[in-house]
N, CA, C and O atoms as a GROMACS GRO file, in nm:
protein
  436
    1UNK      N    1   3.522   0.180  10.892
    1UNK     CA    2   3.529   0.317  10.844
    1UNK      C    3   3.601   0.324  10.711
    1UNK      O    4   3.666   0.424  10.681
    2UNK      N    5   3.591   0.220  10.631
    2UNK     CA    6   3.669   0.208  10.516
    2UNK      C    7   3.626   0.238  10.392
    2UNK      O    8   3.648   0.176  10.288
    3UNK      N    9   3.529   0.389  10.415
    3UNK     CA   10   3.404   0.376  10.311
    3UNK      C   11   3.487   0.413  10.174
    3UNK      O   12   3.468   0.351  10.069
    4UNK      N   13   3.588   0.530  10.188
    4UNK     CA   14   3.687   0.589  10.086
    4UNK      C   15   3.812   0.527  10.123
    4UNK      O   16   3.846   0.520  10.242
    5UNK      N   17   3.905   0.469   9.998
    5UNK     CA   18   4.006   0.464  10.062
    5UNK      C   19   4.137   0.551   9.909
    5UNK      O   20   4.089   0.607   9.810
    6UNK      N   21   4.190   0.546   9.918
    6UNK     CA   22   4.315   0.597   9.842
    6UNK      C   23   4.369   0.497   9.759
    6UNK      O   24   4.422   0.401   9.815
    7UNK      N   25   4.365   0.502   9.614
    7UNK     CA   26   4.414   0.400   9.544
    7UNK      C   27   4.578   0.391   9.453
    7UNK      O   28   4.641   0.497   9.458
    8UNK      N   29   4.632   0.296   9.388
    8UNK     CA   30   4.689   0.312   9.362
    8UNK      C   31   4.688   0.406   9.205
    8UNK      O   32   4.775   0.472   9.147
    9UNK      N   33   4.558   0.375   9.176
    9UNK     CA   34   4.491   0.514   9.057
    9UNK      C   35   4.556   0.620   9.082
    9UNK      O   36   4.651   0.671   9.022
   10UNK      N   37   4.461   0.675   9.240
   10UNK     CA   38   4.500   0.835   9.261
   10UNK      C   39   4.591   0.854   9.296
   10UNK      O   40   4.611   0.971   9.331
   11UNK      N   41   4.713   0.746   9.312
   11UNK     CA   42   4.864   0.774   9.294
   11UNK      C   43   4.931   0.822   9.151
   11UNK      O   44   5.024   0.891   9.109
   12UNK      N   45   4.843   0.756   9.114
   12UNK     CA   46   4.910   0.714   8.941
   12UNK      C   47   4.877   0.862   8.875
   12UNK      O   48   4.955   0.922   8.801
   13UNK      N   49   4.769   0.901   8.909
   13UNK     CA   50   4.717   1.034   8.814
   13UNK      C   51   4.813   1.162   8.890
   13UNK      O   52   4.820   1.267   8.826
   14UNK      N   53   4.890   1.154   9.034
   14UNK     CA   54   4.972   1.251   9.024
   14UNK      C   55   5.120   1.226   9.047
   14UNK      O   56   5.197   1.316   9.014
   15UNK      N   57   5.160   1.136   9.090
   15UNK     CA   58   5.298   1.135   9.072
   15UNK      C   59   5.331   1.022   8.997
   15UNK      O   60   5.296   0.905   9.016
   16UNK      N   61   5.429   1.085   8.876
   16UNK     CA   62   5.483   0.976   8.788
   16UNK      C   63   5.631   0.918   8.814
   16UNK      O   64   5.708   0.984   8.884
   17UNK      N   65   5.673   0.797   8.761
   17UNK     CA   66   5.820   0.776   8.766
   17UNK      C   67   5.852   0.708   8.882
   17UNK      O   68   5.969   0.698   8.919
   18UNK      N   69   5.720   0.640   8.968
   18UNK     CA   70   5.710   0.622   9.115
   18UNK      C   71   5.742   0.446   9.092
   18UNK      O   72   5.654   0.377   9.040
   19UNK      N   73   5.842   0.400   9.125
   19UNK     CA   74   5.856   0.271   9.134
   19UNK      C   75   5.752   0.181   9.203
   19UNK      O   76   5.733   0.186   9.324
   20UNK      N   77   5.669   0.075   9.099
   20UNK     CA   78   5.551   0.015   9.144
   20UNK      C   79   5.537  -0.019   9.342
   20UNK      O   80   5.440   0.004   9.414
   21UNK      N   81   5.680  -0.080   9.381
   21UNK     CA   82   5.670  -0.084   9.568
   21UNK      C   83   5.649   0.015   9.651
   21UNK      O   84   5.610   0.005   9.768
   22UNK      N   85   5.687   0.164   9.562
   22UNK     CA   86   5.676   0.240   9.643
   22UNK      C   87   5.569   0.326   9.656
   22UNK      O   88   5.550   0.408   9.747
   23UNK      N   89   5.461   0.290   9.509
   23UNK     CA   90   5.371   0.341   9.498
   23UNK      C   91   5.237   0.236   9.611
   23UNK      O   92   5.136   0.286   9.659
   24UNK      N   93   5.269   0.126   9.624
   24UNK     CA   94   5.242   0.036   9.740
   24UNK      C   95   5.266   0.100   9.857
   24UNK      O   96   5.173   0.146   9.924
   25UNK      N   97   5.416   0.112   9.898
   25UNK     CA   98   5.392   0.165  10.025
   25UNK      C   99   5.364   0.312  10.032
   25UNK      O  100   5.365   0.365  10.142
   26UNK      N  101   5.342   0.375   9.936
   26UNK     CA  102   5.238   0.526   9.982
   26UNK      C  103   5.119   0.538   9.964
   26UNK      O  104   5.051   0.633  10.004
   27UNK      N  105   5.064   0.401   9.876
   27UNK     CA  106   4.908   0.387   9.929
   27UNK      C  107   4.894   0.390  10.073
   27UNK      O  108   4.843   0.475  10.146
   28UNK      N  109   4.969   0.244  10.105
   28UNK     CA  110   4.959   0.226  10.220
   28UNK      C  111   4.958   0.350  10.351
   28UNK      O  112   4.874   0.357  10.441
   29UNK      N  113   5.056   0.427  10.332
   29UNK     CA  114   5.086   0.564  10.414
   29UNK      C  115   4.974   0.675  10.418
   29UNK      O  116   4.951   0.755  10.509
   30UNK      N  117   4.915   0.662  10.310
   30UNK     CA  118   4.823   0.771  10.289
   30UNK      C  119   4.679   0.738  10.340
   30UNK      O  120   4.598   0.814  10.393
   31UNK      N  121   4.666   0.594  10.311
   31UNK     CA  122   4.524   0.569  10.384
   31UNK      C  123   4.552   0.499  10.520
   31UNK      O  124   4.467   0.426  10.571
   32UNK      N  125   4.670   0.520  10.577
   32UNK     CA  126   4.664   0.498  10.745
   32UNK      C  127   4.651   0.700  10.770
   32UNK      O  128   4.577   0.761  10.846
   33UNK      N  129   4.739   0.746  10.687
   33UNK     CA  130   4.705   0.894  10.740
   33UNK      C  131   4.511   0.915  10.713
   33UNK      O  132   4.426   0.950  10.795
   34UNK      N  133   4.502   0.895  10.636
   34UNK     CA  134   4.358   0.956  10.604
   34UNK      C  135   4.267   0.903  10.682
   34UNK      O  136   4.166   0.970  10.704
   35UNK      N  137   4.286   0.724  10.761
   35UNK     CA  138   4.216   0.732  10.831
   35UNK      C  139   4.238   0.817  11.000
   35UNK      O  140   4.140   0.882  11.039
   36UNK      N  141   4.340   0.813  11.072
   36UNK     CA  142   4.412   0.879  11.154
   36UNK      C  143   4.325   1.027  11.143
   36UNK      O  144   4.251   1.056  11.237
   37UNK      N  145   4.335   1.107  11.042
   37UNK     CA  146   4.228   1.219  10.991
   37UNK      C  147   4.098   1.230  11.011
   37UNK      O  148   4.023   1.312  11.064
   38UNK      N  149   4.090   1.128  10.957
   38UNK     CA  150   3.913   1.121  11.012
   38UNK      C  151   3.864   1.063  11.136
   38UNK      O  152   3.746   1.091  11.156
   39UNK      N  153   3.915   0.997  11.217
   39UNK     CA  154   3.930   0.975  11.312
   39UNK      C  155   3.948   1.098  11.421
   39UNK      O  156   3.891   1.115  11.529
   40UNK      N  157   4.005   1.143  11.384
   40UNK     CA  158   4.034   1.274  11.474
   40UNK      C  159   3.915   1.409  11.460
   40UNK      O  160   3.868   1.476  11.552
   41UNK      N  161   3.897   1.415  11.358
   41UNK     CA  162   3.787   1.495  11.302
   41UNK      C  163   3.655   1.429  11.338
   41UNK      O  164   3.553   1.496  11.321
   42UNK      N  165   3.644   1.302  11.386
   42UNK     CA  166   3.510   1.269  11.429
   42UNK      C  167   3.532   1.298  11.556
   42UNK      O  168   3.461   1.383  11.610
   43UNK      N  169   3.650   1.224  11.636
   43UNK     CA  170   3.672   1.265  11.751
   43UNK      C  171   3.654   1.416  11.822
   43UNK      O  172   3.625   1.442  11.939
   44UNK      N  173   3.676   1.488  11.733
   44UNK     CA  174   3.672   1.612  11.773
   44UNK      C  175   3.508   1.668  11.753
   44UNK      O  176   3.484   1.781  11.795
   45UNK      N  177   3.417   1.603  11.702
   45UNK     CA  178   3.294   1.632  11.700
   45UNK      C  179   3.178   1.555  11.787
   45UNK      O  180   3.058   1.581  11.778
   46UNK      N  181   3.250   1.436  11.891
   46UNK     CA  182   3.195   1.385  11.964
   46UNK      C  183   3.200   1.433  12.133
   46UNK      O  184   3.302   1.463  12.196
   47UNK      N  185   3.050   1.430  12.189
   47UNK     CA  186   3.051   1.490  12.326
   47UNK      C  187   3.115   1.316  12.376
   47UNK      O  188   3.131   1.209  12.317
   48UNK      N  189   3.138   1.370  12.534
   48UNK     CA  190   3.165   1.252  12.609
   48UNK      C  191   3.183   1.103  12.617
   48UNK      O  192   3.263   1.011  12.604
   49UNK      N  193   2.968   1.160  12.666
   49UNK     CA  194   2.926   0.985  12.626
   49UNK      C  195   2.951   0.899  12.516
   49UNK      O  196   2.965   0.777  12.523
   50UNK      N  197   2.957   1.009  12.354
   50UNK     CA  198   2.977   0.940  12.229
   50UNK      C  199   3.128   0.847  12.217
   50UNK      O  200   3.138   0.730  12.181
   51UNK      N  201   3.227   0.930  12.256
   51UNK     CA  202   3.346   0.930  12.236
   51UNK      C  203   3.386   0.799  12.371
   51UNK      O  204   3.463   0.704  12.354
   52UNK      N  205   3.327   0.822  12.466
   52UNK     CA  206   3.343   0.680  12.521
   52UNK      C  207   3.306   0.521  12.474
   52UNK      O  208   3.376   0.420  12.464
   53UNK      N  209   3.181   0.543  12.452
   53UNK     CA  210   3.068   0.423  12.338
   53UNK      C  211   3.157   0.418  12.233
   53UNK      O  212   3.189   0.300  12.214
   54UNK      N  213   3.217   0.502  12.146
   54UNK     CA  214   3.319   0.500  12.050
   54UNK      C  215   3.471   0.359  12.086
   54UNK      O  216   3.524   0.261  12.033
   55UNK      N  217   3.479   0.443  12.208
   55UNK     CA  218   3.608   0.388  12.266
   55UNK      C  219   3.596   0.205  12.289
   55UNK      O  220   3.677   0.116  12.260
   56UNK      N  221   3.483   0.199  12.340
   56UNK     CA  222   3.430   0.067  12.388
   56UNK      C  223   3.374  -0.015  12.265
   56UNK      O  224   3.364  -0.137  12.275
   57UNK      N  225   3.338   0.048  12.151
   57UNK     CA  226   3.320  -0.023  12.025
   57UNK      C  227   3.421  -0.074  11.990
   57UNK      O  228   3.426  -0.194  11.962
   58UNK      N  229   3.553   0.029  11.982
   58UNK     CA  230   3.695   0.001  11.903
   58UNK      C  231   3.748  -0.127  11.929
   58UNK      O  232   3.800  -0.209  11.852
   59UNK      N  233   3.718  -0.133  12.107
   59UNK     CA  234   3.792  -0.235  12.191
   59UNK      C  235   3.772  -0.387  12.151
   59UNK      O  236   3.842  -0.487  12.156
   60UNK      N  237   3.590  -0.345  12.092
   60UNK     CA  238   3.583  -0.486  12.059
   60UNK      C  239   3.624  -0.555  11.907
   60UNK      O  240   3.598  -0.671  11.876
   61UNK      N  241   3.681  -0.473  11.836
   61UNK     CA  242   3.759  -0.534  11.700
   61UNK      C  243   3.627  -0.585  11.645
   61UNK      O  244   3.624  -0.696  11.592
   62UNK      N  245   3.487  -0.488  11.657
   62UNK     CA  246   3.395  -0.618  11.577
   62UNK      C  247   3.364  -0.521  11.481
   62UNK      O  248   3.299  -0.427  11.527
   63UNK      N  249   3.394  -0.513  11.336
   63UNK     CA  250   3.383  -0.452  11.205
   63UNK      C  251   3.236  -0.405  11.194
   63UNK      O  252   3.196  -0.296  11.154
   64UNK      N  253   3.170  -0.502  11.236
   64UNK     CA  254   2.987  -0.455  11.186
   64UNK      C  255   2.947  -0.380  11.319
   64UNK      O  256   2.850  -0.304  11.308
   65UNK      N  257   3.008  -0.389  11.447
   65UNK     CA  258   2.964  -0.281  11.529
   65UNK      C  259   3.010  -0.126  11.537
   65UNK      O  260   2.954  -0.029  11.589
   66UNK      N  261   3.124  -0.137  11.471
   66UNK     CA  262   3.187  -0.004  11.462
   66UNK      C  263   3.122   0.054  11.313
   66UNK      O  264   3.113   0.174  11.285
   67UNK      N  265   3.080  -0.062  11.224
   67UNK     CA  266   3.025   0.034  11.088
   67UNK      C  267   2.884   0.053  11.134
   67UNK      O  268   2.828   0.134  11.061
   68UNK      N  269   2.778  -0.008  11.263
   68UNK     CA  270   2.648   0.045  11.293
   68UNK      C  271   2.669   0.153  11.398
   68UNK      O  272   2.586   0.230  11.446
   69UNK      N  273   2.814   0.139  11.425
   69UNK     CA  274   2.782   0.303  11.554
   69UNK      C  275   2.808   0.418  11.443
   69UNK      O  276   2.750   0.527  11.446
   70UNK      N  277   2.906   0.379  11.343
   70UNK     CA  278   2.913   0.508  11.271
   70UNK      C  279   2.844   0.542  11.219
   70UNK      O  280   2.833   0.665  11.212
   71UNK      N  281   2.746   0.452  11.146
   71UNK     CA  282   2.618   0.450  11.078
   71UNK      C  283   2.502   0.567  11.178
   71UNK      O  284   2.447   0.668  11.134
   72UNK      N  285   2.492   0.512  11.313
   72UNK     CA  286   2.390   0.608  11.346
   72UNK      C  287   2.491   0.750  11.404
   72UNK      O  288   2.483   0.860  11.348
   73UNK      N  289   2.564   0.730  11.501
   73UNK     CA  290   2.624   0.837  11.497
   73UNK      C  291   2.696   0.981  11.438
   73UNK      O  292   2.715   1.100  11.461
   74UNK      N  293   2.712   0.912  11.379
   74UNK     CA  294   2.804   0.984  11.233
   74UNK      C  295   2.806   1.004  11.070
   74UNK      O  296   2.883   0.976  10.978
   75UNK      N  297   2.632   1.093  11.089
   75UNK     CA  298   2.543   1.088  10.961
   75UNK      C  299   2.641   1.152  10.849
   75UNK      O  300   2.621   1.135  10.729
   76UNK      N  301   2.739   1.218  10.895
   76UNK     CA  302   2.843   1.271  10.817
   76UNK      C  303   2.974   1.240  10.763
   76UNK      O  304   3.054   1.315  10.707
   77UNK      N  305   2.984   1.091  10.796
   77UNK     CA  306   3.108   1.023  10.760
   77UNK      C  307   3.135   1.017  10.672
   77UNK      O  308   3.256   1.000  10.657
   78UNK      N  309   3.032   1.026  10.521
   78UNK     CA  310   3.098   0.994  10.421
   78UNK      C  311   3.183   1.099  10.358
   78UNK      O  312   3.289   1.098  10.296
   79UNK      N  313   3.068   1.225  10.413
   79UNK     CA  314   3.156   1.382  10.361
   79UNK      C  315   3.268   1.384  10.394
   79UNK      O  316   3.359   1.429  10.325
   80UNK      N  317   3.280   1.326  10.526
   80UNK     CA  318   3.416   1.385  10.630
   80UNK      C  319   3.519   1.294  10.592
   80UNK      O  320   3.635   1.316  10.626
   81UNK      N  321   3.482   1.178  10.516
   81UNK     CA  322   3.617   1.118  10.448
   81UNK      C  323   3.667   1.144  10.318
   81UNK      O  324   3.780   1.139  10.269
   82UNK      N  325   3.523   1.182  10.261
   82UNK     CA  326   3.552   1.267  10.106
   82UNK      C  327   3.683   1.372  10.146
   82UNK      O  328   3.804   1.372  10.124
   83UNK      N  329   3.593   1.454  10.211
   83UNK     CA  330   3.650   1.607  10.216
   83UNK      C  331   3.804   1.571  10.293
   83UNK      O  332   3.875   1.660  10.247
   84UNK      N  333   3.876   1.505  10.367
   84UNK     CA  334   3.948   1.441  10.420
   84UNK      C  335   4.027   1.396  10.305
   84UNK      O  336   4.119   1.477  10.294
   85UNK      N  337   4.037   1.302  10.211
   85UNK     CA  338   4.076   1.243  10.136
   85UNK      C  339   4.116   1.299  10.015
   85UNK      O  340   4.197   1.248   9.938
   86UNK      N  341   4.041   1.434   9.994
   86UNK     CA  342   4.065   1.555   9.863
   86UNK      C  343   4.164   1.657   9.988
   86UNK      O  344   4.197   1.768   9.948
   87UNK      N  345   4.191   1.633  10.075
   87UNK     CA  346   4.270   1.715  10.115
   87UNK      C  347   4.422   1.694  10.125
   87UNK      O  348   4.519   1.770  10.118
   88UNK      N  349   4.402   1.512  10.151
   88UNK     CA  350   4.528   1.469  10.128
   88UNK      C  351   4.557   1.456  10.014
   88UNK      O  352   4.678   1.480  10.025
   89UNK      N  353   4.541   1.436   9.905
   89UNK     CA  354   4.574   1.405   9.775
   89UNK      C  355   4.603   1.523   9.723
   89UNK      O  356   4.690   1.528   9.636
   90UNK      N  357   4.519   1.672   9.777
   90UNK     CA  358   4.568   1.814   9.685
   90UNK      C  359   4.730   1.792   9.800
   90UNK      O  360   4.830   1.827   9.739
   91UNK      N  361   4.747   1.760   9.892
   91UNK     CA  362   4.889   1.805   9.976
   91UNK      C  363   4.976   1.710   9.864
   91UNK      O  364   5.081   1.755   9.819
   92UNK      N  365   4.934   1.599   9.827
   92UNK     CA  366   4.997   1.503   9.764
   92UNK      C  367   5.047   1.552   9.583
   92UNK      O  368   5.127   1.507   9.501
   93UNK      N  369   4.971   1.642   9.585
   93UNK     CA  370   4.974   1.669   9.442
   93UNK      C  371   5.052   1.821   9.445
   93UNK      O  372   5.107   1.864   9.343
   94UNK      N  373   5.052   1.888   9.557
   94UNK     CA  374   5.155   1.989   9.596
   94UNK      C  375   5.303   1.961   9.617
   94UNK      O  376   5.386   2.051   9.614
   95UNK      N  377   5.340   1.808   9.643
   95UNK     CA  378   5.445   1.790   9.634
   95UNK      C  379   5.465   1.642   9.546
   95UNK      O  380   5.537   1.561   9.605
   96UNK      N  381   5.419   1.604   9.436
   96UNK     CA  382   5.417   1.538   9.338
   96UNK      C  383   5.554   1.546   9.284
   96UNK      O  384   5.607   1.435   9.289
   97UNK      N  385   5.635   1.639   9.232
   97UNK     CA  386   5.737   1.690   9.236
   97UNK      C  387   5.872   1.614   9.327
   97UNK      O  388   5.967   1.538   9.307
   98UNK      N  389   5.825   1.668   9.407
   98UNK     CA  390   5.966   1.611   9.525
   98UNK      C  391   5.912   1.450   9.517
   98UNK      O  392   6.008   1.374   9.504
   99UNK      N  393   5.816   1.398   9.520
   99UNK     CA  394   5.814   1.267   9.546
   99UNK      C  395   5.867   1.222   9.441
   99UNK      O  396   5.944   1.132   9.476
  100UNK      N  397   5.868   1.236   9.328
  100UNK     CA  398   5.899   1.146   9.193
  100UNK      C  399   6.040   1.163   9.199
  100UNK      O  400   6.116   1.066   9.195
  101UNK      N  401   6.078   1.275   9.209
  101UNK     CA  402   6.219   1.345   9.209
  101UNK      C  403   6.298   1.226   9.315
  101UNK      O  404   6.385   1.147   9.278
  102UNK      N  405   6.245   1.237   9.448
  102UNK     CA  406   6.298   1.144   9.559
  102UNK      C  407   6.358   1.000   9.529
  102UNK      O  408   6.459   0.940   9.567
  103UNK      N  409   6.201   0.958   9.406
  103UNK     CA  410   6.213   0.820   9.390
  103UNK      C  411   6.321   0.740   9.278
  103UNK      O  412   6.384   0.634   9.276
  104UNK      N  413   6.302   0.858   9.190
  104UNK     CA  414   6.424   0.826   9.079
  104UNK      C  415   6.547   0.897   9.103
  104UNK      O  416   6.606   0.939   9.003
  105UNK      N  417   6.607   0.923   9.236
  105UNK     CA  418   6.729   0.953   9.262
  105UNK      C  419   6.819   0.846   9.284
  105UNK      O  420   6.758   0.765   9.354
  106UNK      N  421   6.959   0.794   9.255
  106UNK     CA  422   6.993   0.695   9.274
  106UNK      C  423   7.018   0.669   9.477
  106UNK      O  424   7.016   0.752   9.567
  107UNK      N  425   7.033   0.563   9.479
  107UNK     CA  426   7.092   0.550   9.669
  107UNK      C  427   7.225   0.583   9.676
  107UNK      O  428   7.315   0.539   9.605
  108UNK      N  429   7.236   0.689   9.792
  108UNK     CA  430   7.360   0.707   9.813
  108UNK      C  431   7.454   0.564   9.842
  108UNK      O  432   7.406   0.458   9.883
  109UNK      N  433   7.562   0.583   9.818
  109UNK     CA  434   7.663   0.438   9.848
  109UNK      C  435   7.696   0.488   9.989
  109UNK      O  436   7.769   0.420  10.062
   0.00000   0.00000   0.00000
């Protein structure tokens, strides 16, 4: 499900002053949230049977079976990670501010 992911770009274009590790670990943060997001948002659009077959795909850790169930199941994945992914980044760019602010504060002793 890794069709969009969050880069260290679309870090770069809104918060500045972000020390290169930490702009690492909020990639990292943002595309475990975004997938967590879409995940849930598919979840929430699957009846039963889907969401079980879902469940039993996951189990098997096999990358090309979970990208052919999403493939037929989930003709809408790419929107739903777009639209997902512009949602986190406008929250991200709503507080652009406090994050930079956060990062160039010294550590308390």
């Amino acid at each position: 499900m890794n069709t969009q992911t969050i880069t260290q770009s679309d870090i770069a274009q809104l918060v500045s002053n972000l020390p290169k590790d930490e702009v690492t670990t909020l990639v990292d943060h943002l595309n475990e949230t975004l997938e967590e997001r879409v995940g849930a948002e598919i979840a929430e659009s699957l009846d039963d049977n889907q969401l079980a077959e879902l469940l039993q795909v996951q189990d098997s850790n096999d990358a090309q079976a979970m990208e052919q169930w999403y493939t037929k199941n989930v003709t809408e994945l790419e929107e739903i990670v777009a639209d997902e992914k512009a949602i986190l980044l406008g929250e991200l760019a709503e507080n652009a501010n406090n994050i930079s602010s956060a990062a160039i504060q010294p550590a308390a002793a």
